[in-house]
C-alpha positions as CSV (number, residue, x, y, z in Angstrom):
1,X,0.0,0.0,0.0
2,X,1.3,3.6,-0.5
3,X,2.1,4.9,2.5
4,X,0.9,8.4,3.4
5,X,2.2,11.2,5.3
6,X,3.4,10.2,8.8
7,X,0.5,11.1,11.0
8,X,3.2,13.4,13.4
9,X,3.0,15.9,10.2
10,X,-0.4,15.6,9.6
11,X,-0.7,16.1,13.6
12,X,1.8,18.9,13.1
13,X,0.0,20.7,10.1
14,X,-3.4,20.5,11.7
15,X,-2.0,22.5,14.8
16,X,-0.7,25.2,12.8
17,X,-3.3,25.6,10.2
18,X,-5.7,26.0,13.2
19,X,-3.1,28.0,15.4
20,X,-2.8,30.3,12.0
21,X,-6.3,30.5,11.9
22,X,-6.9,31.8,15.8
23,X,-3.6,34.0,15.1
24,X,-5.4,35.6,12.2
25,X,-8.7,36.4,13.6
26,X,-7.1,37.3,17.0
27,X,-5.0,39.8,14.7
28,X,-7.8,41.3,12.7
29,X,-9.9,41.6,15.5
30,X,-6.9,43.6,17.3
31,X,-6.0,45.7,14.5
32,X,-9.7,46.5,14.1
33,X,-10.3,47.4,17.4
34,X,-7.1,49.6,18.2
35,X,-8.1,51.3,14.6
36,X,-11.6,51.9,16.4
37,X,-10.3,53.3,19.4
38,X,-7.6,55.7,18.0
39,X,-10.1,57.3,15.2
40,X,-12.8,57.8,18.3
41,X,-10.2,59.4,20.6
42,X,-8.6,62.0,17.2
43,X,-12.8,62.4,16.5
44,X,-13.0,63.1,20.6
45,X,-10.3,65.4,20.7
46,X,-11.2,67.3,17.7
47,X,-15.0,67.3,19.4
48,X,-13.2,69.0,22.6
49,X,-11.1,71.7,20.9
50,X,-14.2,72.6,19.3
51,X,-16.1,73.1,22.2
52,X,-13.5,75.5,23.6
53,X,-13.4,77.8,21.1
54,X,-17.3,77.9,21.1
55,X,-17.0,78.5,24.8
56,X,-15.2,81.3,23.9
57,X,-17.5,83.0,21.5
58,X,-20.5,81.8,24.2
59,X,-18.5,84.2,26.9
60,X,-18.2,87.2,24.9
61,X,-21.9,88.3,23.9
62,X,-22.5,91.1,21.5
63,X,-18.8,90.1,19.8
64,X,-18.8,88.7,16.3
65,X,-16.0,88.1,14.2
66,X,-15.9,91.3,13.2
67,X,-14.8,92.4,16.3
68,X,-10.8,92.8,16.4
69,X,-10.7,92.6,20.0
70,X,-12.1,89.0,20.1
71,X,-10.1,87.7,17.1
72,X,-7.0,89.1,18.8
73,X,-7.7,87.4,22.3
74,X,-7.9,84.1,20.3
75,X,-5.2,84.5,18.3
76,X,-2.7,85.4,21.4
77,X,-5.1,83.5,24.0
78,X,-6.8,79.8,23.2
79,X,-5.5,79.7,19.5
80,X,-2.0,79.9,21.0
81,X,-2.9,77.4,23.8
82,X,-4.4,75.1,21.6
83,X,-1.1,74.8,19.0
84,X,0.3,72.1,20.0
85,X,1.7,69.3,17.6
86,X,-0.4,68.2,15.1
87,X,-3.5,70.2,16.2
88,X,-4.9,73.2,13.8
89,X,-7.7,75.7,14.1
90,X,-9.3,77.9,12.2
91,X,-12.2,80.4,12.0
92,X,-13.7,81.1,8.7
93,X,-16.6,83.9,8.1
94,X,-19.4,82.9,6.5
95,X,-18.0,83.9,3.1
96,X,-15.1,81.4,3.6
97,X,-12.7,84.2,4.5
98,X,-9.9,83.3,7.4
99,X,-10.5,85.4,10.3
100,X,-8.3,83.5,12.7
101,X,-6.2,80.8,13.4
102,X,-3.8,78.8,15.1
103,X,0.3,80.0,15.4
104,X,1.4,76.4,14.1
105,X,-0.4,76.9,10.5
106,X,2.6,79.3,9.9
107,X,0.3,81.2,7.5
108,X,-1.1,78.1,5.4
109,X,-4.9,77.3,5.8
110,X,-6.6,74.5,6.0
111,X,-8.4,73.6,2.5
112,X,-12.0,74.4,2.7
113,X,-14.7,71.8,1.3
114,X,-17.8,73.0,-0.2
115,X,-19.8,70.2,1.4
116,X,-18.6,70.7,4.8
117,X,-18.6,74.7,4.6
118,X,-22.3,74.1,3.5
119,X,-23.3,71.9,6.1
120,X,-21.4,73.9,8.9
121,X,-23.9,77.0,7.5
122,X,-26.7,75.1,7.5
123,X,-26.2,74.3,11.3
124,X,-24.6,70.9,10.8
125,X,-21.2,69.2,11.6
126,X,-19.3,67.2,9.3
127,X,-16.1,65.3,9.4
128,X,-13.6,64.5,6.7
129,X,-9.7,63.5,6.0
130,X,-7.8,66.2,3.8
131,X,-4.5,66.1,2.2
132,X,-2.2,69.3,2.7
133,X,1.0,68.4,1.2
134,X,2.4,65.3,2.4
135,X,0.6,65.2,5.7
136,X,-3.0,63.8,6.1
137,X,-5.5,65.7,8.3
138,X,-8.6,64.6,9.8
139,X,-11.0,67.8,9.8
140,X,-14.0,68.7,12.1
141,X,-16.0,71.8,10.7
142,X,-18.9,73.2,12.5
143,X,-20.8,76.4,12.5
144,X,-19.4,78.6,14.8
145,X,-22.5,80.8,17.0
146,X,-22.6,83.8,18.3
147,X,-25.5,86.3,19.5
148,X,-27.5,83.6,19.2
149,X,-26.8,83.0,15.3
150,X,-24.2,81.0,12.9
151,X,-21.4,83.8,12.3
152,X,-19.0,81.7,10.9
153,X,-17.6,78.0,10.3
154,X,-15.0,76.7,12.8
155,X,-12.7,73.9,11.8
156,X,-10.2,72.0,13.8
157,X,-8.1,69.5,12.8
158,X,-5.5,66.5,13.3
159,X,-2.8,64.8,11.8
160,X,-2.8,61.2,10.8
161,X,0.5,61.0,10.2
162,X,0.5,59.5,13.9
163,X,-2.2,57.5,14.0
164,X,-1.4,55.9,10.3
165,X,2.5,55.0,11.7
166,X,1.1,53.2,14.8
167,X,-1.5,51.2,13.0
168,X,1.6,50.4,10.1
169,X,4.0,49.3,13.2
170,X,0.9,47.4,14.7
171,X,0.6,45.6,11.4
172,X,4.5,44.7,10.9
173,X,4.4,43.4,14.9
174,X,0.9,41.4,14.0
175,X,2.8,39.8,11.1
176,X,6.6,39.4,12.4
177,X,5.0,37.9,15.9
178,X,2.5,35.9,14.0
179,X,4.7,34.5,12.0
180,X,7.2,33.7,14.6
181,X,4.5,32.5,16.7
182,X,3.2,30.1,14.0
183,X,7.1,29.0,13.5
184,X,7.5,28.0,17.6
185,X,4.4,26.3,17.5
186,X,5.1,24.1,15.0
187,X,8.2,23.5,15.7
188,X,7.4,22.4,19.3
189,X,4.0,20.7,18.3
190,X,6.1,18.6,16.2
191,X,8.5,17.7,18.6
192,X,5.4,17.6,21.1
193,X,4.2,14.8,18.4
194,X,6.7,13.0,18.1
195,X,7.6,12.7,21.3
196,X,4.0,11.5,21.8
197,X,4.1,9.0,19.3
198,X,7.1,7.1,20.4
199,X,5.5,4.9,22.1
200,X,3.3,3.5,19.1
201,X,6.7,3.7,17.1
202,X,7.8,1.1,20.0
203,X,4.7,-0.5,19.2
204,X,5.3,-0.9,15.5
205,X,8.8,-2.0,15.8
206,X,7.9,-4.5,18.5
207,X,5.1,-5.8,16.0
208,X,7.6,-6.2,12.7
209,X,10.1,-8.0,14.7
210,X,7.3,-10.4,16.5
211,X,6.4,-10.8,12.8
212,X,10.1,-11.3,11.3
213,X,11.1,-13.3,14.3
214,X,8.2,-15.3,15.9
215,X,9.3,-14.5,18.8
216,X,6.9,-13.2,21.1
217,X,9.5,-12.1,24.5
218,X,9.4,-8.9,23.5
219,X,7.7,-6.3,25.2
220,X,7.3,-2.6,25.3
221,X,8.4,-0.8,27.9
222,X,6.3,1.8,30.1
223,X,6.5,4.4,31.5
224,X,4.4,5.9,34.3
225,X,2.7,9.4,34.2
226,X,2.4,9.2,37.9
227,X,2.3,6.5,41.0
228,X,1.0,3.5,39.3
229,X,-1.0,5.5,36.5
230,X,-0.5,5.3,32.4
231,X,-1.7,7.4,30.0
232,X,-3.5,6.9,27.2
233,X,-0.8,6.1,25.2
234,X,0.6,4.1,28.3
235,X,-2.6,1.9,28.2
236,X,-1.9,0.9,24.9
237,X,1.7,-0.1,25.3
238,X,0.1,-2.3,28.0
239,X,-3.2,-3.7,26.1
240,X,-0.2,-4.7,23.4
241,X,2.2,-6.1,25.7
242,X,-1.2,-8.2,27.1
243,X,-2.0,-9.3,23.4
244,X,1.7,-10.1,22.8
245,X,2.0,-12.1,25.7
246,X,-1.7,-14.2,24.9
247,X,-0.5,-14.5,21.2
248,X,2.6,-16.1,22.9
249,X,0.5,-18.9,24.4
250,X,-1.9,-19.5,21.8
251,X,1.5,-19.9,19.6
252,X,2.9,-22.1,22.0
253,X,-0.5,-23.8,22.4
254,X,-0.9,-24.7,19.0
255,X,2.5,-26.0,18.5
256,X,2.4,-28.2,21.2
257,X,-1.3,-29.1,19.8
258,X,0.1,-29.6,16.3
259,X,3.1,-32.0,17.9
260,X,0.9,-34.0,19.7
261,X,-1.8,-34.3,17.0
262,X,0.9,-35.4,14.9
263,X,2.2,-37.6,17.2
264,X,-1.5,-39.2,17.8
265,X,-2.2,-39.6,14.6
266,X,1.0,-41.2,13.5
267,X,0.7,-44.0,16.3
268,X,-2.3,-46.0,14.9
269,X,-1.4,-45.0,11.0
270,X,1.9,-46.8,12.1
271,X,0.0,-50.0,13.4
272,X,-2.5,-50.2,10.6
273,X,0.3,-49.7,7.8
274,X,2.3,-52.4,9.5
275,X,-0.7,-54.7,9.7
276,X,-1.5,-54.5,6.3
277,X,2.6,-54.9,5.2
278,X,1.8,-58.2,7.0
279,X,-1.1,-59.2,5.6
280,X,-0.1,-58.5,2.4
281,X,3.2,-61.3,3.0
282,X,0.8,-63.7,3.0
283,X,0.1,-63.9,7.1
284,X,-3.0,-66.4,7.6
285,X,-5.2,-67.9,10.0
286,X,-5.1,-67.2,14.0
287,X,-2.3,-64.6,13.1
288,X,-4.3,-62.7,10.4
289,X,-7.6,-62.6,12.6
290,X,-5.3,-60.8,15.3
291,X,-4.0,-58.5,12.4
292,X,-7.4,-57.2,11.4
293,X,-8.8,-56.8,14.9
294,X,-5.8,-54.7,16.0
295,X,-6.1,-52.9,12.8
296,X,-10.1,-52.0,13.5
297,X,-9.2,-51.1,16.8
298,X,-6.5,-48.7,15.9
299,X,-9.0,-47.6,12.9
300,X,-11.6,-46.4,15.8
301,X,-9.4,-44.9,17.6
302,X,-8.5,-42.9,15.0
303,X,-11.8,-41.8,14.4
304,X,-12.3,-41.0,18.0
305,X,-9.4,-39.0,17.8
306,X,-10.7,-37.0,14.3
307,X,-14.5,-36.6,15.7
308,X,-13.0,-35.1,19.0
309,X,-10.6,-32.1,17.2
310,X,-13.2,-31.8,15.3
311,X,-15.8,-30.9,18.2
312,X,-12.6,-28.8,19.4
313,X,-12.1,-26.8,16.6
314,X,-15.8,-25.9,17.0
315,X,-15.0,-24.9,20.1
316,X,-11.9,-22.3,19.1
317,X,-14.5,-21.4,16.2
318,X,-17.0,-20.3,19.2
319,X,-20.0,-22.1,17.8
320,X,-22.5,-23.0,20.5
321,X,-24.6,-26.0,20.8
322,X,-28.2,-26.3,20.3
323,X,-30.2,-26.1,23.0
324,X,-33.6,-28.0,23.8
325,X,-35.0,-29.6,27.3
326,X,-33.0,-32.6,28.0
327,X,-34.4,-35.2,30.8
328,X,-30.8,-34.8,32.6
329,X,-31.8,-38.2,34.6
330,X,-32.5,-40.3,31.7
331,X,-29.1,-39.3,30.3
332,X,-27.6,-40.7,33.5
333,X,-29.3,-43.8,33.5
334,X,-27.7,-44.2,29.8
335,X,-24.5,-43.5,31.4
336,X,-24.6,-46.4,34.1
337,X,-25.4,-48.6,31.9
338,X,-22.4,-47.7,29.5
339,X,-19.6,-47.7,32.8
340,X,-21.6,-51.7,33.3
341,X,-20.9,-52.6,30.0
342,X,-17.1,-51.1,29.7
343,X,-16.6,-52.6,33.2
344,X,-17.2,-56.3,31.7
345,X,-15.0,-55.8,28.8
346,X,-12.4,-54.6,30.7
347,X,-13.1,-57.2,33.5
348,X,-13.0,-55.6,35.6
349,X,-14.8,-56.1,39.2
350,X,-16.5,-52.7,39.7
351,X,-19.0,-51.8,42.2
352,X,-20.8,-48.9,40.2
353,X,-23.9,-47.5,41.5
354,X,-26.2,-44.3,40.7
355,X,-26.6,-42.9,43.9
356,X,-29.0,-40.3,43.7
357,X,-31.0,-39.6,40.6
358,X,-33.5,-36.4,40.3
359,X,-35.6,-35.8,37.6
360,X,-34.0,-32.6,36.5
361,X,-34.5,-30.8,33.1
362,X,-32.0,-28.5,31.7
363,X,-31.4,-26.8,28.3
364,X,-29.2,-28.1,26.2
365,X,-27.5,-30.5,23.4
366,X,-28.6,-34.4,24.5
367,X,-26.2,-36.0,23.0
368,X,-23.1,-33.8,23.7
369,X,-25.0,-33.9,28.0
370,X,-24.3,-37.3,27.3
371,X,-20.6,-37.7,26.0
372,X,-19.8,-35.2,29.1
373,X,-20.9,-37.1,32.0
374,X,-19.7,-40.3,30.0
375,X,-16.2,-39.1,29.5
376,X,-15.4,-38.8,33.1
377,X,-17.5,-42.0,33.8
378,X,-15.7,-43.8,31.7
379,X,-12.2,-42.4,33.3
380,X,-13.8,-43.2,36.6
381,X,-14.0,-46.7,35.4
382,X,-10.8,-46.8,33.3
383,X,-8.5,-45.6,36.5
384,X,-10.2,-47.7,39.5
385,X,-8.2,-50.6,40.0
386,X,-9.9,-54.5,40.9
387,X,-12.5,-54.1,43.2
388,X,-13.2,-50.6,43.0
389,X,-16.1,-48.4,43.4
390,X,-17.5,-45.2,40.7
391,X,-20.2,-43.4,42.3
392,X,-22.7,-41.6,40.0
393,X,-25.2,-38.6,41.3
394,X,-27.6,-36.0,40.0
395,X,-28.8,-33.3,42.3
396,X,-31.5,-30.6,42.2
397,X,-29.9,-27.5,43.4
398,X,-32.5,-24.5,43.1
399,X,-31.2,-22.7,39.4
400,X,-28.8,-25.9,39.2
401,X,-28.6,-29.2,38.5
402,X,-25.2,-31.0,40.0
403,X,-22.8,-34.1,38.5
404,X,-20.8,-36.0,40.1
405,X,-18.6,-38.8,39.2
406,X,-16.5,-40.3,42.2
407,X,-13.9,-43.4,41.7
408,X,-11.6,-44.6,44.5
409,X,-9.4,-44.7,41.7
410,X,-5.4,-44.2,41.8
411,X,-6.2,-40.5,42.0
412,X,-4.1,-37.5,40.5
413,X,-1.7,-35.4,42.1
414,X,-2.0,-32.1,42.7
415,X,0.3,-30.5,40.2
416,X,-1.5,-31.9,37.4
417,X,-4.6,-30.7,38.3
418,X,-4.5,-27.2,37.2
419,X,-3.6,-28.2,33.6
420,X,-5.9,-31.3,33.7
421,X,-8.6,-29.5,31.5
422,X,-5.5,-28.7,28.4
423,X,-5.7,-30.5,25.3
424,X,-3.5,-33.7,25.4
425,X,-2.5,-33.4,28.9
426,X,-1.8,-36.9,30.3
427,X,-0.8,-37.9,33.8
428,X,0.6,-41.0,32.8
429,X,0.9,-41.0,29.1
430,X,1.8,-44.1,28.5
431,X,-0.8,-46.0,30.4
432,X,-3.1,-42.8,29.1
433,X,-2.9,-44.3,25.9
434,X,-2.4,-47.9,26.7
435,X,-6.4,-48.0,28.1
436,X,-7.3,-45.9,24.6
437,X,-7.2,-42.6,25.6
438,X,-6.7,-39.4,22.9
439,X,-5.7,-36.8,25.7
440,X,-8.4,-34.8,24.6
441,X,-11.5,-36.0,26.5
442,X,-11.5,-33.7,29.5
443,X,-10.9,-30.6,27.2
444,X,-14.2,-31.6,26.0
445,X,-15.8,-31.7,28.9
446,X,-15.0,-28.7,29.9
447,X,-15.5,-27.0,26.6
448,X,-19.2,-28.9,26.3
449,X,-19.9,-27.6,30.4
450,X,-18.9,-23.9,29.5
451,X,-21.4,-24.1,26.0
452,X,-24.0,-25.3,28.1
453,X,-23.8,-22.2,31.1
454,X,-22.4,-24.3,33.4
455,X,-18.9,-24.9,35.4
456,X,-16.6,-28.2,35.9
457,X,-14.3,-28.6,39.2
458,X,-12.3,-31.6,40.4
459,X,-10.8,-32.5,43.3
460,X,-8.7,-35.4,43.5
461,X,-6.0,-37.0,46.2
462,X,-3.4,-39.5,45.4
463,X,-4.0,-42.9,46.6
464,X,-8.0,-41.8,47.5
465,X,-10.2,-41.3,44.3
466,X,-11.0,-38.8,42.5
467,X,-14.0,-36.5,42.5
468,X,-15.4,-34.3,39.2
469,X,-18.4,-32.2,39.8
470,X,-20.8,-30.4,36.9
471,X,-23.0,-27.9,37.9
472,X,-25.6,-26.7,34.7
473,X,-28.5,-24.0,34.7
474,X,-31.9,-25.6,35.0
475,X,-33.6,-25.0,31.9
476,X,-36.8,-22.2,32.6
């Protein structure tokens, strides 16, 4: 497959682009609002001046601009106090003549506009941006009263030199820091990233070299965010190493499966093959009989062995049984009379008895009810020496119904008994397999108890018996 961009860039590029995208509306909405401000505090100041030379007209009553004494006062009085940097006034009759204005205009004026000398005469004020020269001037004109009447147009106005320099070093700033910003973050988000992602980099290595080796010792190691806590990351490492180390057994599992299989099947294959060699030389009479019956003998065993991977496999394959009511003490009168009959072709002096039987009812498969309890019936009788006793019960136990096969048998010892359930587990495999035994029926046992909802357990002492007990769900 073609591989696309590691995931730390795409991690990496996502950051920035949406870092870029919070840096640029954080900007504009900056730049915007310092614009804002700085025009409302020029259109503020230019408001106040204003007022102050109104204030001055208001405070002289019966003095118009024709009145030398007044324009004089302004010109060496407010006028003067109002020149300071950047700041112009000037008073204009109603003809557009310059009666007055402030020291700093060194003898220029400011341009008049027709619009804004018409709306100053018609009572209104109006603000605009001139040019004069190279410097750009915001303008407030408004009629100018006196006596109770418009006598002229006032104007008062501002450079922008000021306020167009601060907003064009506001913008450089936005940009440099924006960009630099941007630069940092992805830098460090990257290295944030990766540093993140090592540990699924561990993970991926770990995998290709299970894969390339088949070895599965390796772990990944982890590291702790705090006193026995993981992150999320963490809890991976550790769900792996869990799978890694399960993978391990079921490897293990099926090779030891796959040798013993091998090593079942080969056994009566080697017998039959041998047989027939004989019987092919010409072997005859007594001899020959003896041939054939070993050979049908191995031949069932060997079909045992088949029909019982083959429930197995259904087993690793999860299917479940069918389930219908099941007379549970019918099934075990079935089974005693099954342990009687292996008991006489083995010979064997048994004393085997059905203790208790209940009419219980459960849900289930008949047939594979009855290859359960028969399996460890037929160990019971198998393993109880001359003389012996097997011991059959089934017991209603409110929601349960409860097996039991007991032998006073050799019994098992105790290390065996927590791997007594495995496929092809033997105690003693050679007399395992000397009494016909495939090393697989007790996996089934287990596997058909745990189908049907219920639970096996065994207890067993060397010398004393042995003691399996089934516990199934009563059916509703």
């Amino acid at each position: 497959m073609k591989r696309q961009v590691p995931i730390r860039w795409r991690l990496t590029l996502w950051f920035s682009g949406l870092l870029l995208l919070a840096l640029l509306g954080f900007s504009l909405l900056f730049y915007l609002t310092l614009q804002a401000n700085l025009s409302t505090r020029i259109d503020d100041t230019l408001t106040l001046r204003a007022g102050q030379v109104q204030r001055e007209f208001s405070d002289s009553p019966g003095q118009g601009l024709d009145s030398q004494g007044l324009i004089r006062k302004l010109q060496i009085g407010l006028l003067q106090e109002l020149a300071e940097p950047g700041v112009y006034v000037q008073i204009l009759d109603k003809q557009g003549n310059v009666q007055a204005g402030s020291p700093n205009l060194f003898g220029n004026r400011l341009p008049p506009d027709a619009t804004s000398m018409l709306k100053a005469e018609n009572g209104e004020s109006n603000l605009n941006e001139v040019r004069v020269g190279r410097e750009r001037l915001r303008v407030l004109s408004q009629p100018l009263r006196g006596n109770g009447q418009i006598i002229g147009v006032l104007q008062v106005a501002e450079s922008l030199e000021p306020f167009y320099d601060t907003m064009t070093r506001v913008r450089i700033w936005l940009i440099v820091g924006s960009v630099l910003t941007l630069l940092l973050a992805a830098v460090g988000g990257w290295w944030l990233v990766r540093r993140a992602l090592r540990p699924v980099v561990q993970v991926t290595a770990t995998a290709r070299k299970i894969a390339a080796t088949r070895s599965f010792d390796e772990r990944i190691p982890l590291k702790e965010v705090g006193k026995g806590r993981l992150d999320e990351i963490g809890e991976l490492s550790a769900t792996f190493n869990q799978m890694i180390e399960e993978l391990g057994q079921v490897f293990e599992k099926n090779k030891h499966l796959m040798a013993d299989t091998s090593h079942e099947l080969r056994t009566p294959l080697t017998v039959i093959r041998g047989n027939l060699n004989l019987l092919r030389r010409g072997l005859v009479g007594q001899e020959a009989e003896e041939a054939l019956a070993e050979s049908e003998e191995e031949a069932i065993r060997l079909s045992r062995l088949v029909g019982d991977l083959l429930l197995l496999s259904q087993a690793d394959a999860e299917q479940v049984v069918e389930h219908a009511p099941v007379q549970l003490d019918t099934v075990m009168a079935r089974v005693l009379r099954r342990c009687e009959q292996l008991a006489q072709t083995q010979q064997k002096k048994l004393e085997i008895e059905l203790e208790r039987n209940d009419a219980v009812i459960v849900s289930g498969d008949e047939g594979r009810l009855f290859q359960v309890i028969n399996n460890l019936a037929e160990n019971a009788v198998r393993y109880t020496p001359e003389n012996g006793k097997v011991t059959l019960r089934l017991e209603k136990q409110a929601s349960k119904a409860l097996i039991s096969v007991k032998d006073s048998g050799i019994g098992i010892a105790a290390e065996h008994l927590p791997h007594l359930f495995e496929r092809f587990y033997r105690v003693d495999k050679a007399r395992s397999r000397a009494l016909g035994g495939t090393g697989l029926g007790l996996a089934i046992v287990k596997y058909l108890s745990e189908a049907h909802g219920g639970t096996v357990q065994v207890e067993s002492e060397v010398g004393k018996g042995t003691l399996f007990e089934i516990r199934l769900p009563l059916a509703p």
